[in-house]
C-alpha positions as a printed NumPy array, in Angstrom:
array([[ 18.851,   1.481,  25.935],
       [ 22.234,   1.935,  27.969],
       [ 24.775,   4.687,  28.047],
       [ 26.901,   2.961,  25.627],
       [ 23.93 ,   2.741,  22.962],
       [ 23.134,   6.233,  24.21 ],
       [ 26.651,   7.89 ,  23.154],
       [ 26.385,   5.965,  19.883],
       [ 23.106,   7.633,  18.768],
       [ 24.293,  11.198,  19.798],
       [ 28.068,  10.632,  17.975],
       [ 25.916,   9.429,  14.859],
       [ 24.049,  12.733,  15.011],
       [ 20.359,  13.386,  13.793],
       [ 18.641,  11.163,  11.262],
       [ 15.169,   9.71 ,  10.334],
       [ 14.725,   8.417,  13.702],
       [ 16.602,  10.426,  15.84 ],
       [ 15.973,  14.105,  17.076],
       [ 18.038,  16.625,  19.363],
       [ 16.759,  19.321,  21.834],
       [ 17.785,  21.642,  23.727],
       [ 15.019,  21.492,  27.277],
       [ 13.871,  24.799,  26.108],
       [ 12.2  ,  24.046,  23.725],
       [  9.162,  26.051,  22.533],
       [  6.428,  23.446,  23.246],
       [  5.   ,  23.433,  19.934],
       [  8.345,  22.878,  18.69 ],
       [  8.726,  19.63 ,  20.573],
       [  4.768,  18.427,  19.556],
       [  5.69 ,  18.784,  16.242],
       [  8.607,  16.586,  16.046],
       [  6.657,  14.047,  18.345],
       [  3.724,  14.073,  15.809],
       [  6.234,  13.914,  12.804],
       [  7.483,  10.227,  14.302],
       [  4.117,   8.961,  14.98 ],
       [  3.284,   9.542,  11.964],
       [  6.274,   7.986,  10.797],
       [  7.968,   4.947,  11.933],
       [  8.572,   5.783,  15.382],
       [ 11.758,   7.636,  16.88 ],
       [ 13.747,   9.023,  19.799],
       [ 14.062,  12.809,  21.1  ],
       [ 16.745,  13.329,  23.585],
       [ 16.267,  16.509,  25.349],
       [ 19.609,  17.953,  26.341],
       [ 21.205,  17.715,  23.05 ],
       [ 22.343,  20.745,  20.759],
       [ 21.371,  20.237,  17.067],
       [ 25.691,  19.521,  16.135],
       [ 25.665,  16.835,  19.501],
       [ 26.792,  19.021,  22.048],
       [ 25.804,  17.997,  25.538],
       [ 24.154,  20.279,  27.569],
       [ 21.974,  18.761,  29.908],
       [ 18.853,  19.624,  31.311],
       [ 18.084,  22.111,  33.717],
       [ 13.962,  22.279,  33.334],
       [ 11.954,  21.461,  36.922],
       [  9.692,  18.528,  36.662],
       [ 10.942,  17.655,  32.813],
       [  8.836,  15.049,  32.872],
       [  5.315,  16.105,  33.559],
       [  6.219,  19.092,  31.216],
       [  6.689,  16.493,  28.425],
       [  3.655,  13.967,  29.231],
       [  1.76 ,  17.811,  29.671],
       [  2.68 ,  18.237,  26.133],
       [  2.159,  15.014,  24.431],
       [ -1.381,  14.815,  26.079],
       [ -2.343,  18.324,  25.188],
       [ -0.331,  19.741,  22.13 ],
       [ -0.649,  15.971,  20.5  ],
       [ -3.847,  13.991,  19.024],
       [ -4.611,  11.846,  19.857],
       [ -2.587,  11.89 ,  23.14 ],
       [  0.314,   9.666,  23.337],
       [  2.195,   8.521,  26.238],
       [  6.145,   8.38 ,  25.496],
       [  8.544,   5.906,  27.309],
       [ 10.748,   8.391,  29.438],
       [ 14.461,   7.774,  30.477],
       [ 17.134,   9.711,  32.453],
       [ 20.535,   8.841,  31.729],
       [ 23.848,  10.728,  33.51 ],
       [ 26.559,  11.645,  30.814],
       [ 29.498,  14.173,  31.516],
       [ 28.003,  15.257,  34.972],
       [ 24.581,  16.08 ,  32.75 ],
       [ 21.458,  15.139,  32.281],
       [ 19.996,  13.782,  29.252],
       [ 16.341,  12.666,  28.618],
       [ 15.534,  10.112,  25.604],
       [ 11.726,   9.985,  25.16 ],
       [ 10.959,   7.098,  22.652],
       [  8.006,   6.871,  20.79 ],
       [  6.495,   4.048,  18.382],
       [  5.107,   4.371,  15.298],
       [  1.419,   5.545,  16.146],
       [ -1.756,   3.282,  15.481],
       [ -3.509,   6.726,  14.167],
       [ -2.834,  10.175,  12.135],
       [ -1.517,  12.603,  14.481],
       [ -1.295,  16.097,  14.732],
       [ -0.136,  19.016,  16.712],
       [ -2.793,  21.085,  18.258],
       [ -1.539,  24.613,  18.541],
       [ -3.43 ,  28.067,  18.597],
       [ -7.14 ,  26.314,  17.882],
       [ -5.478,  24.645,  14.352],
       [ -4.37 ,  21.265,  13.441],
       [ -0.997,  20.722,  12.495],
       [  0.328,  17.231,  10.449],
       [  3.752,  16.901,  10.395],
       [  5.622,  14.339,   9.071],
       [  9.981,  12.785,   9.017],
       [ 11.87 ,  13.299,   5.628],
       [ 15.256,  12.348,   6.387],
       [ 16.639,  14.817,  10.129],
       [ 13.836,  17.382,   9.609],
       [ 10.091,  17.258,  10.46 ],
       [  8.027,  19.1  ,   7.65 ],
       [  4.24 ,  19.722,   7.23 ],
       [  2.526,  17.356,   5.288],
       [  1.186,  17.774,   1.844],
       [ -2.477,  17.284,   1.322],
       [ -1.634,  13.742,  -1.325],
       [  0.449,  12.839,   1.231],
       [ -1.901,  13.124,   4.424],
       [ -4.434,  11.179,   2.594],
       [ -1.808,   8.887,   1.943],
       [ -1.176,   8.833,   5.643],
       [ -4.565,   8.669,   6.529],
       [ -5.013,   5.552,   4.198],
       [ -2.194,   3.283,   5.703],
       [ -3.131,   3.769,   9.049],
       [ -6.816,   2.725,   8.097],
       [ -8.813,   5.897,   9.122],
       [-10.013,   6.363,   5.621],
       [-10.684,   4.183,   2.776],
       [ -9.615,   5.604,  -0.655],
       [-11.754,   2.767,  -2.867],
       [-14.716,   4.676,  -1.473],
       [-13.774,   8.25 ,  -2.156],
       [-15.918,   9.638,  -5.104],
       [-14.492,  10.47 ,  -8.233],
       [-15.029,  14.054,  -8.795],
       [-16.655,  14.934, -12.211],
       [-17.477,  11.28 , -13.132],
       [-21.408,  10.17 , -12.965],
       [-23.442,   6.932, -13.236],
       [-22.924,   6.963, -17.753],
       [-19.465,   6.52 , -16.801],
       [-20.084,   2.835, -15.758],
       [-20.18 ,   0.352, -17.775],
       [-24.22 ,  -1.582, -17.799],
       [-23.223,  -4.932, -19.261],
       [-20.304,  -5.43 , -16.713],
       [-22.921,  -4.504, -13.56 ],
       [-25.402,  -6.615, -15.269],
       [-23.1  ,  -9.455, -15.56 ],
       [-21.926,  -9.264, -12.195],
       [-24.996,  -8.533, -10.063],
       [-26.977, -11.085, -12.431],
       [-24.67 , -13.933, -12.944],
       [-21.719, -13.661, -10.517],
       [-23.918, -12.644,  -7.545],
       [-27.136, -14.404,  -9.192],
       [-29.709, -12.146,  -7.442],
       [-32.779, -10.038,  -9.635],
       [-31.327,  -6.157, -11.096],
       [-33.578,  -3.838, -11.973],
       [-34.686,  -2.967, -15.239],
       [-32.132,  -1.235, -17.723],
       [-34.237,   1.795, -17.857],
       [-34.456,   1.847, -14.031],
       [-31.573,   4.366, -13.35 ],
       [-33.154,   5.144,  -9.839],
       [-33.287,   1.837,  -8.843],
       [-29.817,   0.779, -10.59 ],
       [-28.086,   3.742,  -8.706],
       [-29.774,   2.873,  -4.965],
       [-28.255,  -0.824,  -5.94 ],
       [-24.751,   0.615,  -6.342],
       [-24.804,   2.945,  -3.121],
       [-25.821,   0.334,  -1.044],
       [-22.898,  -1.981,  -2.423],
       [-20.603,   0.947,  -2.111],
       [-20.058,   0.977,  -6.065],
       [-21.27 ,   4.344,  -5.822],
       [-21.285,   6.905,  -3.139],
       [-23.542,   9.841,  -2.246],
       [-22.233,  13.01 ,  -1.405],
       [-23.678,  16.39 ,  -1.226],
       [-27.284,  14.533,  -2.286],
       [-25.351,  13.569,  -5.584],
       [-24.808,  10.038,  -6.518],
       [-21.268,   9.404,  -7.441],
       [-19.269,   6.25 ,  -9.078],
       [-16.548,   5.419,  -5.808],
       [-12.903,   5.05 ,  -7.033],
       [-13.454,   0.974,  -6.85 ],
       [-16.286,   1.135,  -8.871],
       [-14.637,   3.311, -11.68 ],
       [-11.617,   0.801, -11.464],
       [-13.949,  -2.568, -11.613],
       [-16.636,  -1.393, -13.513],
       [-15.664,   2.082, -15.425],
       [-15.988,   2.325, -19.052],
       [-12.686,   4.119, -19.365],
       [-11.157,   3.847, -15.677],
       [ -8.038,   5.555, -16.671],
       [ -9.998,   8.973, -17.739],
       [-10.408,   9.773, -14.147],
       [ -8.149,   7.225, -12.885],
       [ -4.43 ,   7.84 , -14.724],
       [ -2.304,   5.764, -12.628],
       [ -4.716,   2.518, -12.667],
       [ -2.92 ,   0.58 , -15.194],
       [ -0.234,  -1.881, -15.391],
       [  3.12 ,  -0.863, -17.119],
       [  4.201,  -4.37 , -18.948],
       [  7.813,  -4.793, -20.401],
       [  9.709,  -7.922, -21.593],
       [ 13.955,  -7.557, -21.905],
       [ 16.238,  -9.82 , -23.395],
       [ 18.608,  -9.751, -20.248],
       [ 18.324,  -9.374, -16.496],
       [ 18.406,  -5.643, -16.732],
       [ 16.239,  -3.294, -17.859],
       [ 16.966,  -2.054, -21.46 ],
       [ 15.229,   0.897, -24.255],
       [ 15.398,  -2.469, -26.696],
       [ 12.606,  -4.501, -25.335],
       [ 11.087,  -7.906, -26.542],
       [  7.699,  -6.23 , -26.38 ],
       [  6.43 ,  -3.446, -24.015],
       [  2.825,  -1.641, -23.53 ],
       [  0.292,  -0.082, -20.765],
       [ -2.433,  -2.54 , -20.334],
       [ -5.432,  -0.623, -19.228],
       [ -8.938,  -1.004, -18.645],
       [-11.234,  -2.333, -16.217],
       [ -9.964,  -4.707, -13.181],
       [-12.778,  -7.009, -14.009],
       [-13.624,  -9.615, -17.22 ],
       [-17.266,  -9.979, -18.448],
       [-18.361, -13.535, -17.847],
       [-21.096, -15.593, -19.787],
       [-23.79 , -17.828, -18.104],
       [-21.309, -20.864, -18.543],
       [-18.904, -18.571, -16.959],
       [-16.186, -18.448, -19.912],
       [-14.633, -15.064, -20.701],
       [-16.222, -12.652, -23.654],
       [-14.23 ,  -9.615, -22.576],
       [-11.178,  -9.351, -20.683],
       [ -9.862,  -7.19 , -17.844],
       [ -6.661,  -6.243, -17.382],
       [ -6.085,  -9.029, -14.957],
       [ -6.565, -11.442, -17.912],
       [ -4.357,  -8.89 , -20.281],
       [ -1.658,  -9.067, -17.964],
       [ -1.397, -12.935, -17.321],
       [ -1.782, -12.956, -21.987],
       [  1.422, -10.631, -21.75 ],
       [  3.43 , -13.075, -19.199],
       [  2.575, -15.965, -21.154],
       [  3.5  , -14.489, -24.511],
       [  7.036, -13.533, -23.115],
       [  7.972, -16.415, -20.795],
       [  9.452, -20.015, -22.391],
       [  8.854, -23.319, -21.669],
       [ 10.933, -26.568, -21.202],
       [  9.434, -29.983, -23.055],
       [ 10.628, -33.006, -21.002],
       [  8.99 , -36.594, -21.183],
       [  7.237, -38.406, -19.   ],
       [  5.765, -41.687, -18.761],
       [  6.022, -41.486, -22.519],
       [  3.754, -38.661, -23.15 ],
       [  5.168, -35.011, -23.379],
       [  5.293, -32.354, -20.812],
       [  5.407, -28.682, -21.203],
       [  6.308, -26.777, -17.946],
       [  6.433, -22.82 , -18.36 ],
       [  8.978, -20.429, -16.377],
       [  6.165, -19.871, -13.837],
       [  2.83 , -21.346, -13.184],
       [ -0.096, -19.444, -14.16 ],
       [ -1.538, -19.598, -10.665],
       [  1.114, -18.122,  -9.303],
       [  1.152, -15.602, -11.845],
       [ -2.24 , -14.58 , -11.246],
       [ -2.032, -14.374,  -7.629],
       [  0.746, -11.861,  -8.02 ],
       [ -0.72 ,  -9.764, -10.409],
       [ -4.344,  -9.917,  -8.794],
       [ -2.398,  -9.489,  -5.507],
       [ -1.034,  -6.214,  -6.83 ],
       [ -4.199,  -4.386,  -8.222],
       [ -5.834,  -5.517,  -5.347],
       [ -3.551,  -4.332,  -2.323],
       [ -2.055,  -1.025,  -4.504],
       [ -2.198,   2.268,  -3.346],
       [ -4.277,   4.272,  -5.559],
       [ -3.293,   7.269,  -3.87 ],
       [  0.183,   7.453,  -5.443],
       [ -0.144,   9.039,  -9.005],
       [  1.71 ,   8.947, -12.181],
       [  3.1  ,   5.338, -11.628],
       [  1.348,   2.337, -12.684],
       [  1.675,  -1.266, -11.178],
       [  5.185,  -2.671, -13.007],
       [  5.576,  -5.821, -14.18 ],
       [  8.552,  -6.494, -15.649],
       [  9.895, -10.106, -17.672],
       [ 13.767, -10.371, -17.697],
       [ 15.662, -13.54 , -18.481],
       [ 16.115, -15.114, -15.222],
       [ 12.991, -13.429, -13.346],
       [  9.49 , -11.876, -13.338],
       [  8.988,  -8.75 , -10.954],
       [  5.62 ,  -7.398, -10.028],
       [  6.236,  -3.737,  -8.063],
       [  3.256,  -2.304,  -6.702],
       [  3.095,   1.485,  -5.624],
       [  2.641,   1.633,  -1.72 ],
       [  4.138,   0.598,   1.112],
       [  2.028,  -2.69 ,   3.379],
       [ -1.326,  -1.524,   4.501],
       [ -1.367,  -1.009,   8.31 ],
       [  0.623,  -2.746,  10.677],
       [  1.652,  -5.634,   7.459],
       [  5.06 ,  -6.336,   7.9  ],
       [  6.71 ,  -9.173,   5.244],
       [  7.103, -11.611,   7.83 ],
       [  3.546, -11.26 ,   8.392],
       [  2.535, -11.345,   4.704],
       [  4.542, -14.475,   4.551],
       [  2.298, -16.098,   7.54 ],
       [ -1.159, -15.195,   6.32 ],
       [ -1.729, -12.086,   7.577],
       [ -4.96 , -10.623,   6.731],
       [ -5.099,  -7.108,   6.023],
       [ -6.529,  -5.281,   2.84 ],
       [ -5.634,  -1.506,   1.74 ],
       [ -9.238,  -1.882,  -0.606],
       [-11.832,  -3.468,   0.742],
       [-14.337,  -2.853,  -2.332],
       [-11.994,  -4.372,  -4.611],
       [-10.936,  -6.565,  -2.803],
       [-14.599,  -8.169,  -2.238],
       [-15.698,  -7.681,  -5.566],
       [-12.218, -10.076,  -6.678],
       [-13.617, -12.705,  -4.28 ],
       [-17.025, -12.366,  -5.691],
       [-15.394, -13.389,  -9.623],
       [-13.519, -16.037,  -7.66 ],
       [-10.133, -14.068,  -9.043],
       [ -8.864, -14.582,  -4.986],
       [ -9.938, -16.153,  -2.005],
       [ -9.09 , -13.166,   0.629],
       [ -8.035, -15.973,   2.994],
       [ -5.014, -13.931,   3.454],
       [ -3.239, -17.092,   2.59 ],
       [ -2.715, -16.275,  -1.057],
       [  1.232, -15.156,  -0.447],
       [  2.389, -18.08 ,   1.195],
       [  0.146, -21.106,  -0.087],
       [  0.096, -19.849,  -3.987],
       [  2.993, -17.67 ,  -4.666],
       [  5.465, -19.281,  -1.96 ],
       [  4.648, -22.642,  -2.045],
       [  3.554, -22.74 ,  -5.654],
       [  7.287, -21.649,  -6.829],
       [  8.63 , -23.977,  -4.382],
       [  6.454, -27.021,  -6.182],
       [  7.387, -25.921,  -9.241],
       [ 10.986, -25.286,  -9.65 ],
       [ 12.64 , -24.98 ,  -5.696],
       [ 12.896, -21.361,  -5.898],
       [ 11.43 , -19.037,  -3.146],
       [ 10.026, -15.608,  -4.179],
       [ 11.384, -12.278,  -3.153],
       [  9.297,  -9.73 ,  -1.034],
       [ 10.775,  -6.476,  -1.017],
       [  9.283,  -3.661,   0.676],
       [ 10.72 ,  -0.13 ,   0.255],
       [  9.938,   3.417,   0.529],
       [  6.355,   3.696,  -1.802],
       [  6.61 ,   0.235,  -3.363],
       [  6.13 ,  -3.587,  -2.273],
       [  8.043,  -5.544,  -4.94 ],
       [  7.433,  -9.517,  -5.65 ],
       [ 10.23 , -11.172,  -7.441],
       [  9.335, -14.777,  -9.28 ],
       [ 13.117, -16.916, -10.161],
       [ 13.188, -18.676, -12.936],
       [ 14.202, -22.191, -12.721],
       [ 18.048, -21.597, -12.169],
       [ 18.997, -25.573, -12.777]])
């Protein structure tokens, strides 16, 4: 940063990113703006700065090691910011930058932990859904594996475990009868969970193999609506909630005799998508608005990668004239960033699901699937190149219908 950028920020005033203080500052004060950018994406705090952009300066004696004093022991974990000095109007004027932080941070003040996080100019304490939120995108917990309160081992469905330990994973299951030996089988493969000497379904094994996922699970569903134009519109084609479990139930020959809502999904695409009949080499050829490979990876892509955390939204997929868009709640797991979605990076917000997906062959986990199916496989079929559109809570994937 130079003085020029410097005067910039300050004339813009406060924002999401960018914090002013006075050097007096109570201490915890100042921790809890520092923890509220960690946990956000990052920001500045310039120390000599009124709240309405008046320059003061700084008068405090060794500024520095009063700020490193705080950010090692009013902030967990302990951060070290990148400290400038910069000489504006006779004053002095400290920026301390910090990045977004690789953990959940709080302020540690009067024996209590403190999680703050950025809406907008202000810091706030976080809400309890939206620390767990936090703690799930920086990796530190794993929601798939949280147990769903109140639900038990009658709430999962035998014939789907039987199918899929049997003849997707083709190793010996225990009797039907054996509910001991049925429920040590699903703790060990993280299906279920034990807490408090209680064996409980995990939230990935209600959504893969729940009888009725949505009873405990509201928001696991997919919101499906076909329009006549390229907005959205009350007078829709057709529109419904598919839900369900994730998973079909295979038969030894490995042909579907019950679907999923993967399956459901890709049924309500095809139903509401056309396709052009051209000739070639004297036989006919029918080529739909979008492959179902590519189809599949977007919608498996999305159940897969969602964040379950974020109620009363389903995943939305949504057929207009000219496009198909798949938004998924949640921002990109961890340090994901589009560009790196669009190389192959590998990174997975559900790592039960995700596995069991791979087992049914429904993905590869590869990490490949954005830019080998759904990239290239638009490309090959009509030269158009999908959207990827991360916002706020959502990661939207936008398919283009052949625009010739």
């Amino acid at each position: 940063m130079n003085k020029t950028e410097l005067l910039e920020i300050i004339r813009n005033g406060e924002n999401s990113g960018v914090e002013f203080k006075r050097d007096d500052v109570r201490p915890a004060d100042l921790a809890k703006e520092i923890a509220a950018f960690l946990n956000f994406q990052g920001g500045i705090i310039l120390l000599g700065i009124d709240d309405d952009g008046t320059i003061r300066g700084t008068t405090r004696q060794n500024l520095e090691e009063w700020v490193v004093n705080i950010c090692r022991d009013k902030v967990k974990p302990e951060v070290i910011p990148y400290y400038e000095t910069f000489e504006i109007e006779g004053k002095s004027v400290v920026v301390c930058t910090f990045s977004k932080g690789l953990y959940v941070h709080h302020m540690w003040h009067n024996k209590h932990r403190y999680y703050y996080i950025r809406v907008g100019s202000a810091s706030r304490e976080a809400s309890p859904e939206e620390l767990q939120r936090l703690f799930q995108q920086r990796g530190q917990i794993r929601f798939d594996l949280k147990p769903v309160p109140g639900a038990t081992f009658e709430d999962l469905d035998m014939l789907r475990l039987k199918n899929y330990f049997r003849d997707i994973r083709g190793q010996h299951i225990p009797p039907h009868d054996d509910i001991e030996t049925w429920q040590q089988l699903l703790v060990n493969t993280e299906i279920m969970v034990t807490d408090r000497d209680r064996h409980i379904p995990s939230v990935g094994g209600i959504l893969l193999f729940g009888k009725n996922p949505n009873r405990y699970l509201p928001q696991a569903g997919i919101s499906v609506a076909a329009y006549k134009g390229q907005e959205k519109d009350y007078n829709t084609i057709e529109r419904d909630v598919i839900r369900g479990t994730v998973v079909a139930k295979f038969n030894e020959t490995g042909e579907i005799v019950d679907t999923g809502i993967v399956e459901r999904a890709i049924e309500f695409v095809r139903r509401n998508i056309h396709s052009k009949a051209y000739i070639e080499n004297g036989r006919r050829i029918d080529k739909p608005d979008y492959p179902d490979e590519v189809i599949r990876e977007a919608v498996v892509n999305a159940i897969a990668h969602r964040d379950y955390t974020i109620t009363g939204t389903e995943i939305e997929l949504s057929v207009y004239s000219d496009r198909l868009e798949i938004i998924s709640p949640g921002r990109l797991p961890n340090t994901v960033t589009i560009e790196r979605m669009k190389a192959g990076c590998r990174a997975t917000r559900n790592e039960l699901i995700k596995e069991v997906l791979r087992d049914y062959h429904y993905i590869e986990a590869t990490g490949l699937g954005v830019p080998r199916k759904i990239i290239a496989g638009m490309l090959k079929h009509n030269g158009t190149e999908p959207d990827l559109i991360e916002e706020e809570y959502s990661l939207t994937v936008r398919l283009w219908k052949d625009r010739k």
